[in-house]
N, C-alpha and C positions, 0 to 999 in steps of 0.2 A: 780500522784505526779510529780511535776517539778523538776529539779536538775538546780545547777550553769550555768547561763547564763556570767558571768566574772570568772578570774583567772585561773589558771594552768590545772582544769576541768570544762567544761562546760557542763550541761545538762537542757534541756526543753522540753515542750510537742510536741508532733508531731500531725498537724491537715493534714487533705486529701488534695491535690493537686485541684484546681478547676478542673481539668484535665480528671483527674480517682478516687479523692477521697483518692488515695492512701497517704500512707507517702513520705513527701517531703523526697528525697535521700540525700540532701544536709547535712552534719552535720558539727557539729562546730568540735574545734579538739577532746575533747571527751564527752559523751553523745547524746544524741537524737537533730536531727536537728529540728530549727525552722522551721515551712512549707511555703511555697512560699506565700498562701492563708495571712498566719500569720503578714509577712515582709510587702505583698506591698497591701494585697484588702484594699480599703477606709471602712471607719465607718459603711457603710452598703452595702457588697459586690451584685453586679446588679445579681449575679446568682444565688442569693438564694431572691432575692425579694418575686417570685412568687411560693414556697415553700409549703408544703403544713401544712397545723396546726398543726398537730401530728409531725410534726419534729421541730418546734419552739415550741411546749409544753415541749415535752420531755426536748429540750436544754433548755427552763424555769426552768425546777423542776431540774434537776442536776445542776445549778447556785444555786437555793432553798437548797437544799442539801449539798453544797461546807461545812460549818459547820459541818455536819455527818459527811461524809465525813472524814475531820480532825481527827476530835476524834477517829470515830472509826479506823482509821490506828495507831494513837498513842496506843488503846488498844491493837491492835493483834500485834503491835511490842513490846511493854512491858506490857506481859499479869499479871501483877502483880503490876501492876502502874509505872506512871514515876515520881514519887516523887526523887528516889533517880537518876535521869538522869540531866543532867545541862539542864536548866530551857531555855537557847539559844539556844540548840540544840532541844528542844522539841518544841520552838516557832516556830524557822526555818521551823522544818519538818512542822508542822501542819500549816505552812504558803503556804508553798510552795505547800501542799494536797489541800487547798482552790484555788488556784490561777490555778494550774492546773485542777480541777476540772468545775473551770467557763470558764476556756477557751477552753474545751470540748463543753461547753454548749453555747459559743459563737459560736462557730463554728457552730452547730445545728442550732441557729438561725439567723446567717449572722449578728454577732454582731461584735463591735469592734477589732480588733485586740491586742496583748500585748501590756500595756502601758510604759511608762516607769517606773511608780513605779514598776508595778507587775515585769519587767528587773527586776527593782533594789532590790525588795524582792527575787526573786528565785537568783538572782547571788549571793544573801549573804549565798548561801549554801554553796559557795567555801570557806568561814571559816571553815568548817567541814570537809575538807579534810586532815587534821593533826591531829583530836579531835574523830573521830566517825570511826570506822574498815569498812571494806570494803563489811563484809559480813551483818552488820546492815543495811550498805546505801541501799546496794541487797534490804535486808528483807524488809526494807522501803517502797523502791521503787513498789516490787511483794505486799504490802498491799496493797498501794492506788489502782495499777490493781485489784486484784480481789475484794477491797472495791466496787469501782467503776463499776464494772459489777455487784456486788449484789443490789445496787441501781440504776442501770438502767434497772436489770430485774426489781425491784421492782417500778418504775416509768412506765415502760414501759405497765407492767401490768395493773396499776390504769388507767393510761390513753388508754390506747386500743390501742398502738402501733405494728405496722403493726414487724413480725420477722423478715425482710427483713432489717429494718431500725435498730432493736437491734444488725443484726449481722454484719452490717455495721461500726456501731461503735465500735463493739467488735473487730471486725479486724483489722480499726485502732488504737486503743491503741494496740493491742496485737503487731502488728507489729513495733511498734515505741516503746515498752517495750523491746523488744529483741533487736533490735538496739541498744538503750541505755546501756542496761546490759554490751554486749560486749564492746562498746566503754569505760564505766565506768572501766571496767576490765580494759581495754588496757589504758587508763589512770591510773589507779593507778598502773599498774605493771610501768611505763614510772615513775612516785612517787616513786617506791620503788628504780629503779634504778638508778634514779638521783641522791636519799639517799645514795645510795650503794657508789657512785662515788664520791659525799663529806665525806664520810667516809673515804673511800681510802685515797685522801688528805689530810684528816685530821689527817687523821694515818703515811701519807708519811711524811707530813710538822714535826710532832712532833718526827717522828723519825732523820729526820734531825738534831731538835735541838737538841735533843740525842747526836749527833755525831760530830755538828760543832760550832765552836765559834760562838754566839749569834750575836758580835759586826763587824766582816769581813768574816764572812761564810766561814771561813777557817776549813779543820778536825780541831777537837780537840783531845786532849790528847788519851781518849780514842780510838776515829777512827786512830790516828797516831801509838797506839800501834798496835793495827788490822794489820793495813798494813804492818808495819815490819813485824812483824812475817810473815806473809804471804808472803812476797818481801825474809826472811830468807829461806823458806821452798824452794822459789820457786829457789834463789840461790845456794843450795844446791842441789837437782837436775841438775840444768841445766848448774854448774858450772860458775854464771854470776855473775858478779862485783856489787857491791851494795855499796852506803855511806850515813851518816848522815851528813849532816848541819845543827851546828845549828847558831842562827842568832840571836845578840844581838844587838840593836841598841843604838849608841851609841849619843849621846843630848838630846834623847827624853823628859827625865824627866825636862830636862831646859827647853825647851821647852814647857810644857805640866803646868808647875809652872808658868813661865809667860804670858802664853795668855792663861791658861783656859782648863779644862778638854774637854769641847766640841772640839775644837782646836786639842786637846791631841789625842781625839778618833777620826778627819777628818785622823788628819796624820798617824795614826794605821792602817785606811781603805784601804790610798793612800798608802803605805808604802805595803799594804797586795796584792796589783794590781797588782803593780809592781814586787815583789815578783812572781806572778805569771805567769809574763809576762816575767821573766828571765830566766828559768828553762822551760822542756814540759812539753807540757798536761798532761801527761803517770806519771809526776812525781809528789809527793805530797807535798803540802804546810799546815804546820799545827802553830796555833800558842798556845802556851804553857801557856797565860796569859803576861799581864804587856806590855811588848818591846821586849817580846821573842817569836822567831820564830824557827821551825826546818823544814828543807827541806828532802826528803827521796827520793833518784834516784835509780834505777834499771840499768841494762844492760849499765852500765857508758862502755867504749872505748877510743880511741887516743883522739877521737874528743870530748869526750865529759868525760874528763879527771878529776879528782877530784878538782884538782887546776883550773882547767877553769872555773866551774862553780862556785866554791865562788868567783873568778874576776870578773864573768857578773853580780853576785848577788852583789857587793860593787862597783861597777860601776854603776848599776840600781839605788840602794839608794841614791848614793851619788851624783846626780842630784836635783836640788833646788825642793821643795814641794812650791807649791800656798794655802797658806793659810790664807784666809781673803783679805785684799787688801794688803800683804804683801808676802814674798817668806822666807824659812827659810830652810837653809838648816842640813843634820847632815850624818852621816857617817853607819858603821856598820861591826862589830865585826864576824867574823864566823869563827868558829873550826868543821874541816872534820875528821870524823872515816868512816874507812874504816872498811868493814863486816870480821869477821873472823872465823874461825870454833870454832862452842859450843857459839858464840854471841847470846843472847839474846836481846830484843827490851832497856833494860834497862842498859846491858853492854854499847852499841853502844850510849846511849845518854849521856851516864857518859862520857865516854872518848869522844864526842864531847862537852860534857860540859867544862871539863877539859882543851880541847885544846882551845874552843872559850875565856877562860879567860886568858890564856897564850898569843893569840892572843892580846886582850886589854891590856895588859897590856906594850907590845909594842908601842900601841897608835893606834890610832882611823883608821878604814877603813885598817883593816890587816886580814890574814888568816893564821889559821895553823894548821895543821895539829894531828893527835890523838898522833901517832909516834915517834914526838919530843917534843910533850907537858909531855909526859910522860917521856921524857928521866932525864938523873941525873939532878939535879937542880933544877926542875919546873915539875909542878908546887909548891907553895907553900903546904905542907903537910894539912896544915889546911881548905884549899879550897878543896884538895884532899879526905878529910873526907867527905868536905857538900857533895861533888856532888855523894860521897860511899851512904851516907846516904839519899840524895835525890831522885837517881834511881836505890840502890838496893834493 
C-alpha cells in the first residue's frame, strides 16, 4: 500500500536501489522514501533488460492481481464490511493498494516508473490525515504487506519461482514497511503537536479577550480589578505607594458625532497609545468602556509623584490627534486616589471617580485629587451616590 506522496505527510512504496536492490534510504519527510530506481531509471530500466522470465512473470501476475489485492486489504481492515466507512476514504485506501501493488510489479519487470497520475492518486491520501486515526492507517498499511506476501507466495508457487527471488522481495517491502511505520508515527506525533500548539493559542488568544478591551487591547474591567487587588496585597506588605487614575476624555463625544464612529473608535486607539506611552510598562492601563480610561501605578515616589503623572498623562492627550486628512484636538479630565488602609479595588475607583468629575468640572485638561474632591462642598451629593452605586 502506498501512502501520501503531497501534504504535511508523505508516504510511497519503496523499490530496491539498482545498486544492492535494497530500499532507497532517501525519505520524504514522513513515510517511506520513493527509490532512486523509481525517480530517475527511464521506461525500461538497461539493467533488468536481460532478466530472466520467472522475475518478469512474477512482477506480471502481481500487476494482474493489483485488484485482489485492494479488496482483500479493505476486507481484513473492516472484517465486517466497509459499508458504514466513508466511501473516499475506502476508494483512497483501495487506490493507493492497487498502485502500490503494480509498482512492485514494475519493478520486477523493469517497467515504468511512477506516473504522475499514480503521484497524484497516492498523495490524495494526505486528505486522510484529519479523517482516519493513526492506528487504522498502521492496520491499513500491515494488510496490504502481509496481503501482498500471500499473493506472491501464491504467484510465486503457480509459476515455479525460484525462493531466492520470493525472499527478495519480501525483504524489500518488509524493509520499507518498517521505515514507513515509523516515519508515519513520527509524522503524526509532529500532527498532534502542532495541534497541541494551536490550541494553546487558541486558548491564549481567547483568554486575552477574557481580559482586554476588544477595541484598544487595553485590560479591561475585570483584569483591572485583578491587578489592584493584587497591587493592594502587595502594598500592604511591602509598605509601597500605589494610585488610581482615572481618565475621562474630555470632546470625545463632539467628536466622534461629527465625523463618525469609525473616526470615534481611530481616536479611542490613538488616545489608548498614548496613554501608554505616558505612564511605565510596570504600570496598568485599562479602559472601562465609552472615553473612560483608568490608569493603576505601583511603587509611585518623589519622581514619580501622583500629581506628575496625571500632568504627563494631560499633556500626552492634549497633543493634536491625525485624523483623516484633518487634526482634531481634545483634552482630559483625571481624578487621583491615593491606596489607603481597608481600600478595596472599588473604594479606590469611587473616589477617583469622584475626583475625576470634580476635576471637570473646573474645566477641561485638569486633575485632582481623591482628598479635596471629597472635601466639604464637592462633590455634588448626587454624583456622589452614582459613583457609591456604581463601584460599591
Amino acid at each position: 500500500m502506498t501512502f501520501p506522496t503531497t501534504g504535511p505527510c508523505q508516504y510511497a512504496v519503496v523499490a530496491p536501489t539498482e545498486e544492492d536492490r535494497a530500499p532507497e534510504t532517501r525519505a520524504v519527510r514522513c513515510g517511506a522514501a520513493l527509490p532512486r530506481s523509481a525517480l530517475q531509471r527511464p521506461a525500461i530500466d538497461a539493467d533488468y533488460v536481460g532478466m530472466d522470465d520467472h522475475r518478469g512473470a512474477l512482477g506480471k501476475a502481481l500487476i494482474a492481481r493489483a485488484d485482489d489485492v485492494a479488496s482483500a486489504v479493505l476486507m481484513t481492515v473492516w472484517p465486517l464490511g466497509a459499508a458504514d466507512v466513508d466511501s473516499e476514504v475506502r476508494d483512497l485506501i483501495a487506490e493507493a493498494d492497487r498502485v502500490g501493488t503494480r509498482l512492485i510489479g514494475r519493478w520486477l519487470t523493469g517497467g515504468p516508473s511512477m506516473s504522475e497520475e499514480e503521484r497524484q492518486q497516492t498523495g490524495a491520501l494526505g486528505a486522510l490525515i484529519d479523517r482516519v486515526p493513526l492506528d487504522d492507517l498502521i492496520k491499513a498499511y500491515l494488510a496490504w504487506r502481509d496481503v501482498l506476501f500471500a499473493v506472491l507466495v501464491e504467484e510465486a508457487a503457480r509459476l515455479e519461482t525460484s525462493a531466492d527471488l520470493v525472499a527478495e522481495v519480501r525483504a524489500v517491502v518488509s524493509r520499507s514497511s518498517d521505515g514507513s511505520i515509523v516515519r508515519m508515527a513520527r509524522c503524526y506525533e509532529e500532527e498532534r503537536r502542532s495541534l497541541h500548539d494551536e490550541l494553546d493559542a487558541e486558548r491564549a488568544k481567547l483568554a486575552h479577550l477574557v481580559l482586554h478591551d476588544s477595541l484598544t487591547g487595553l485590560a479591561n474591567r475585570v483584569l483591572l480589578f485583578d491587578r489592584i487587588e493584587h497591587a493592594l496585597r502587595a502594598a500592604s506588605r511591602n509598605q509601597g505607594a500605589l494610585a488610581i487614575f482615572f481618565v475621562d476624555l474630555d470632546g470625545f463625544k463632539a467628536i466622534n458625532d461629527r465625523l463618525g464612529h469609525d473616526a470615534g473608535d481611530q481616536l479611542l486607539m490613538d488616545a489608548s497609545a498614548r496613554l501608554r506611552e505616558a505612564v511605565r510598562d510596570s504600570d496598568t492601563v485599562a479602559r472601562l468602556g465609552g472615553d473612560e480610561f483608568v490608569v493603576l501605578c505601583e511603587g509611585l515616589d518623589e519622581v514619580h509623584r501622583p500629581t506628575v503623572v496625571a500632568e504627563r498623562i494631560i499633556i500626552s492627550l492634549s497633543r493634536p490627534f491625525l485624523l483623516g486628512a484633518g487634526e482634531v484636538s481634545i483634552s482630559a479630565s483625571v481624578g487621583i486616589a491615593a491606596a489607603g488602609g481597608g481600600d478595596g479595588p472599588g473604594d479606590l475607583l469611587m473616589r477617583a471617580d469622584i475626583a475625576m468629575y470634580t476635576a471637570k468640572r473646573c474645566g477641561p485638561g485638569r486633575h485632582e485629587t481623591a482628598a479635596v474632591a471629597l472635601g466639604a462642598g464637592s462633590p455634588p451629593r448626587s454624583y456622589a451616590r452614582i459613583a457609591r452605586r456604581r463601584w460599591g
